[in-house]
TORKOL-4160 file (C-alpha; in steps of 0.2 Angstrom, whole numbers, padded with zeros to 4 digits, m for minus):
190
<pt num="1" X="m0038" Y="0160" Z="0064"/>
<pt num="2" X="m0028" Y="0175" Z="0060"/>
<pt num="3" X="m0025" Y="0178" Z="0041"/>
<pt num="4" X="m0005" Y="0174" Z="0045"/>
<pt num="5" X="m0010" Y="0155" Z="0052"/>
<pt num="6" X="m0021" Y="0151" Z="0037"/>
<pt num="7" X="m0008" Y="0155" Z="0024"/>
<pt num="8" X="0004" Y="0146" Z="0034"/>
<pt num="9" X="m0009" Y="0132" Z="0035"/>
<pt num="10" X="m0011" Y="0128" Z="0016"/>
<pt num="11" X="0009" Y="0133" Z="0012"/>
<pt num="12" X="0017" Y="0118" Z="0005"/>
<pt num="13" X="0028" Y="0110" Z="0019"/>
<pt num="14" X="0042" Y="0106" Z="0005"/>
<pt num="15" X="0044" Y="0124" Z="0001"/>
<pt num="16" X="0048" Y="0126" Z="0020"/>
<pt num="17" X="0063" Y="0114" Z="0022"/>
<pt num="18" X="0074" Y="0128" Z="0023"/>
<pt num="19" X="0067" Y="0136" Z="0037"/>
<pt num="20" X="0064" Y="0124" Z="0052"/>
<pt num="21" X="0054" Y="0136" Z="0062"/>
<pt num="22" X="0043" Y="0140" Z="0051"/>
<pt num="23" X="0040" Y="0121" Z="0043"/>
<pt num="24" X="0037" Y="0116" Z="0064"/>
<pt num="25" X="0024" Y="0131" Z="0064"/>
<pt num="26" X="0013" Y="0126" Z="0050"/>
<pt num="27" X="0014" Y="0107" Z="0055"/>
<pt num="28" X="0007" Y="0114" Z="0071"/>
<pt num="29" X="m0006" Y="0121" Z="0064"/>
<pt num="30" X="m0011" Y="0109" Z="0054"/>
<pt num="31" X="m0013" Y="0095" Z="0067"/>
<pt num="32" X="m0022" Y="0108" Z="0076"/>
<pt num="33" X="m0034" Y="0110" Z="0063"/>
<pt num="34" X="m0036" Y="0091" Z="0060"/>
<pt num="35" X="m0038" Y="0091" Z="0081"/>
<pt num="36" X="m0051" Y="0102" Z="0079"/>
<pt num="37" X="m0060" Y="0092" Z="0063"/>
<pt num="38" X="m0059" Y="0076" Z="0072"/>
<pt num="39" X="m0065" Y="0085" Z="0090"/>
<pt num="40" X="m0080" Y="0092" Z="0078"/>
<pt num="41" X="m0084" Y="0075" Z="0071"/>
<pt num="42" X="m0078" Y="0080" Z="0052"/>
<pt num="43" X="m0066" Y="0071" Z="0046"/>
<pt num="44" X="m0069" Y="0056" Z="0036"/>
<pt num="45" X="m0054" Y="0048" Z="0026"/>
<pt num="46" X="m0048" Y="0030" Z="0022"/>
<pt num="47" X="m0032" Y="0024" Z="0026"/>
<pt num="48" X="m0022" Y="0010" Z="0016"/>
<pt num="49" X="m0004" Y="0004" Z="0017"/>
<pt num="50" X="0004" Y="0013" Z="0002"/>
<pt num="51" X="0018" Y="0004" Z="m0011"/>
<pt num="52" X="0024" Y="0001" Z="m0028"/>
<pt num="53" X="0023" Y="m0012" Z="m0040"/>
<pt num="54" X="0031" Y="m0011" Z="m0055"/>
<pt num="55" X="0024" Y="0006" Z="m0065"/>
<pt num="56" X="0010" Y="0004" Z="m0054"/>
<pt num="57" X="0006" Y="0014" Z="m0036"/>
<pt num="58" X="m0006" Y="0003" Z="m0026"/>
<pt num="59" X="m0013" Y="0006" Z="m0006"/>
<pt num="60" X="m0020" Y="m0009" Z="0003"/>
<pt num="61" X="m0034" Y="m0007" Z="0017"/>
<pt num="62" X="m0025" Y="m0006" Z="0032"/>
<pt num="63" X="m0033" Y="m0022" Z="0039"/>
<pt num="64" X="m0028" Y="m0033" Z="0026"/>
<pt num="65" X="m0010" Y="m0030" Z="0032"/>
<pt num="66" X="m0003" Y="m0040" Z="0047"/>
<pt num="67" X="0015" Y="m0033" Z="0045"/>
<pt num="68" X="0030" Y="m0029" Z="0031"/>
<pt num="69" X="0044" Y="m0040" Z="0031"/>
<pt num="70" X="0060" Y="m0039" Z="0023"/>
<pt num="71" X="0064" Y="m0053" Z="0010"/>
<pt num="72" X="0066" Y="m0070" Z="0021"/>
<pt num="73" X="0077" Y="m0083" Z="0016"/>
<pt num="74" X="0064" Y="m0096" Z="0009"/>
<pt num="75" X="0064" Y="m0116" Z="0001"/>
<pt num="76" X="0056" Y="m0118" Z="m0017"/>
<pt num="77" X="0043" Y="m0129" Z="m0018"/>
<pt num="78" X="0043" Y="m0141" Z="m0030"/>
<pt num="79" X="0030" Y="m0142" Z="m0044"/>
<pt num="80" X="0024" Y="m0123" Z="m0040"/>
<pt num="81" X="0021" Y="m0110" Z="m0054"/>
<pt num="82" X="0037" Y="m0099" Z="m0054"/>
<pt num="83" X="0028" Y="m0084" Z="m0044"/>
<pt num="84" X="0027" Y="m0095" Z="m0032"/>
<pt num="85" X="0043" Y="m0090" Z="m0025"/>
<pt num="86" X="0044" Y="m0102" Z="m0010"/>
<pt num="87" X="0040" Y="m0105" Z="0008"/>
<pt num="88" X="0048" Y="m0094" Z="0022"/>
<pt num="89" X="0049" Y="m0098" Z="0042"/>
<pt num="90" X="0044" Y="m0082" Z="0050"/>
<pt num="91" X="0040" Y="m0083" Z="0067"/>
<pt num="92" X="0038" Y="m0101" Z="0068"/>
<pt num="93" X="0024" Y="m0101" Z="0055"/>
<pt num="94" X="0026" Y="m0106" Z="0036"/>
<pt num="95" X="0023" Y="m0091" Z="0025"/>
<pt num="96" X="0020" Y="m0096" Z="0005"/>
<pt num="97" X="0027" Y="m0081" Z="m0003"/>
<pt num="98" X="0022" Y="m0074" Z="m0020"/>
<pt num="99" X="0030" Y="m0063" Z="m0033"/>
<pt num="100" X="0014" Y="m0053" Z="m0036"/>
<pt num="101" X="0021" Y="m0044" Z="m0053"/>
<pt num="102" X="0027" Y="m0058" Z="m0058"/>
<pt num="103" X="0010" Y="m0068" Z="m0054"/>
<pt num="104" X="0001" Y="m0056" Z="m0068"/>
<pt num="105" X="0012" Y="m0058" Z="m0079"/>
<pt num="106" X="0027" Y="m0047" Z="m0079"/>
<pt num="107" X="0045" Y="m0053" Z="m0078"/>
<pt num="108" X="0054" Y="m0056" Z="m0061"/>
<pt num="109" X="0066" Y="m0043" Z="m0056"/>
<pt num="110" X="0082" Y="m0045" Z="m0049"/>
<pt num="111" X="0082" Y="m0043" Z="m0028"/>
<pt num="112" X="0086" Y="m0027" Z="m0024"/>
<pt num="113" X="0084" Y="m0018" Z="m0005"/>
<pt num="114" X="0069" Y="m0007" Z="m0008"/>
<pt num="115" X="0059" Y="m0025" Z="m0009"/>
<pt num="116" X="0047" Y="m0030" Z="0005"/>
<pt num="117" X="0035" Y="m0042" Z="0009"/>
<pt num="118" X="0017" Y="m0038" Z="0015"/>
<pt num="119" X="0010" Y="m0052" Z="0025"/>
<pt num="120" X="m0008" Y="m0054" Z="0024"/>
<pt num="121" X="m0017" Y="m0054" Z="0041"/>
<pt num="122" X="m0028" Y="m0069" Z="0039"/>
<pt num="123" X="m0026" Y="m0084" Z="0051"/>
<pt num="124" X="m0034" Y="m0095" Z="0039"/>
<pt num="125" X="m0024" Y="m0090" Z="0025"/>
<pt num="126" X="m0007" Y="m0086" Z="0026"/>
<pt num="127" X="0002" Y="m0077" Z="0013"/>
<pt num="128" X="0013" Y="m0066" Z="0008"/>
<pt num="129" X="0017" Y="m0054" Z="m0006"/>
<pt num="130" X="0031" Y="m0048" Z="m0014"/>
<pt num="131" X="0031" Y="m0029" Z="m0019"/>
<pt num="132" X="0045" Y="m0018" Z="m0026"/>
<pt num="133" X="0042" Y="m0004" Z="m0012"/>
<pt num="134" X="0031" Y="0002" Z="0002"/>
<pt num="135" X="0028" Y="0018" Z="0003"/>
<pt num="136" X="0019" Y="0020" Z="0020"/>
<pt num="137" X="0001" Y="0024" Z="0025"/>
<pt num="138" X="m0008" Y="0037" Z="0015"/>
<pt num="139" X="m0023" Y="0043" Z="0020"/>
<pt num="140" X="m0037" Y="0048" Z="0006"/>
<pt num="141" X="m0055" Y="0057" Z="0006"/>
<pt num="142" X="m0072" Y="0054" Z="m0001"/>
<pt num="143" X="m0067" Y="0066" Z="m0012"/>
<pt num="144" X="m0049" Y="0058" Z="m0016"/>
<pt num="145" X="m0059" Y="0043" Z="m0024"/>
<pt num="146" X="m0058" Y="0039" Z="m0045"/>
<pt num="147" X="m0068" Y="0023" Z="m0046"/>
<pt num="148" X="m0063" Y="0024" Z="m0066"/>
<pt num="149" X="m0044" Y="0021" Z="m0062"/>
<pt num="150" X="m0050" Y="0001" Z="m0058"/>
<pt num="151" X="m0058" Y="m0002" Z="m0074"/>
<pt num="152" X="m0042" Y="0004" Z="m0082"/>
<pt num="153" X="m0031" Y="m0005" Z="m0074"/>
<pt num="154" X="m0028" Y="m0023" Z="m0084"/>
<pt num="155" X="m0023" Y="m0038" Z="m0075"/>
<pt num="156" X="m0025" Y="m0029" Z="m0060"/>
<pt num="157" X="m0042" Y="m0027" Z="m0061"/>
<pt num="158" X="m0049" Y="m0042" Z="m0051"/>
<pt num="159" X="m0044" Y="m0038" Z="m0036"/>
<pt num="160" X="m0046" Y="m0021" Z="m0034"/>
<pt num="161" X="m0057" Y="m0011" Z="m0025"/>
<pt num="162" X="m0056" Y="0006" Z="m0034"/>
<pt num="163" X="m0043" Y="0020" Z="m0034"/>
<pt num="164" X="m0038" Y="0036" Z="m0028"/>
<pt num="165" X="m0030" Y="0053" Z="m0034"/>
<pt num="166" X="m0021" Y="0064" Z="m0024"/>
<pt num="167" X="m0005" Y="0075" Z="m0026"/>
<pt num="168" X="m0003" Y="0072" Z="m0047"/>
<pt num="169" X="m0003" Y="0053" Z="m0042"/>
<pt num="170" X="m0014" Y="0037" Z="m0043"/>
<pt num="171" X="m0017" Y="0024" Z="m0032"/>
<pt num="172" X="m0027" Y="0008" Z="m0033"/>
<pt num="173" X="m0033" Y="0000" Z="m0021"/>
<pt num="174" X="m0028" Y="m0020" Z="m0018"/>
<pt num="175" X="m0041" Y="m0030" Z="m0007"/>
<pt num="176" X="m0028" Y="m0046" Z="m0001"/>
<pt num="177" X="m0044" Y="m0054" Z="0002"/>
<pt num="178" X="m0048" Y="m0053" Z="m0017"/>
<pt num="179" X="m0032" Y="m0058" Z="m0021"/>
<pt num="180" X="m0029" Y="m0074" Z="m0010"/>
<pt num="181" X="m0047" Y="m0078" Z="m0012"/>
<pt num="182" X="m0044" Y="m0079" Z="m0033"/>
<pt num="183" X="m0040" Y="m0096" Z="m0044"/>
<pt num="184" X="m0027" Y="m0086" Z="m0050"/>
<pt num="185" X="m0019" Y="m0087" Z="m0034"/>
<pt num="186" X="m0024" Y="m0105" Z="m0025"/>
<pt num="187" X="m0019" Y="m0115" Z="m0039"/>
<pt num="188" X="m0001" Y="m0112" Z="m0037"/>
<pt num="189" X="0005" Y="m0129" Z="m0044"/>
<pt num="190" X="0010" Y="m0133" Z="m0063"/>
């Protein structure tokens, strides 16, 4: 690699939105490195669904996400804790839905468009959860890891699986299985 493609390489691409041949050049090289590291056998990195809840920046393992929905219209179930936040037909199937923030103790928020709805991918469980915004997939390394950022995370604590750090910014990681496998969250009624 010449001394001109590694500089291009490890330039931040948001310094380059003003020059689209350029940003196009580095993110060329780039996959081609990553090509070349997975070719090699080198790369190792987890990859969760990243989004927001509340103050809080969390990623969930890939597989514990069947799909993310938009708000459905849903029927309130009577006699159901008020995170419970009803039941939703999607796709023929009956969805509980949860206001997750809301199940830990926060206050509800009002509806906004940003809100989404990550359906757990369980057949034996279905579920549903309310979060404030998804972010997308983010991909972390070994080295990414801060298994200190769980311990410090309060209610969320339970059902986490650890955290990352990457870029200035913290995310923990949310196991669904923890979560819809808790008291907390089977015993939805008052």
């Amino acid at each position: 690699m010449s001394p001109v493609d590694a500089g291009v390489q490890h330039t931040d691409l948001f310094a380059l939105a003003e020059q689209p041949f350029e940003l196009l050049f580095a993110l060329e090289n780039r996959l081609r490195a990553a090509r070349l590291d997975i070719a090699a056998g080198q790369t190792q990195s987890w990859t969760g669904l990243g989004f927001r809840l509340r103050q809080h920046w969390l990623v969930a393992p890939r597989e514990d996400v069947r799909e993310v929905i938009t708000l459905p219209k849903m029927t309130r179930v009577p006699g159901a804790k008020p995170w419970l936040m009803g039941v939703a037909n999607v796709r023929g199937s009956l969805l509980p839905v949860t206001d997750l923030a809301q199940m830990l103790g926060d206050a509800r928020v009002p509806e906004h468009r940003d809100q989404r709805v990550l359906v757990f991918n369980s057949d034996r469980v279905p579920a549903g959860v309310l979060v404030d915004e998804v972010a997308g997939y983010r991909q972390f390394a070994p080295s990414d890891q801060r298994h200190e950022l769980a311990r410090e995370s309060g209610d969320l604590e339970p059902f986490l699986l650890g955290g990352f750090s990457r870029e200035g910014r913290n995310w923990l990681v949310l196991s669904l299985h923890k979560l819809t496998g808790s008291q907390t969250f089977t015993v939805a009624g008052i």
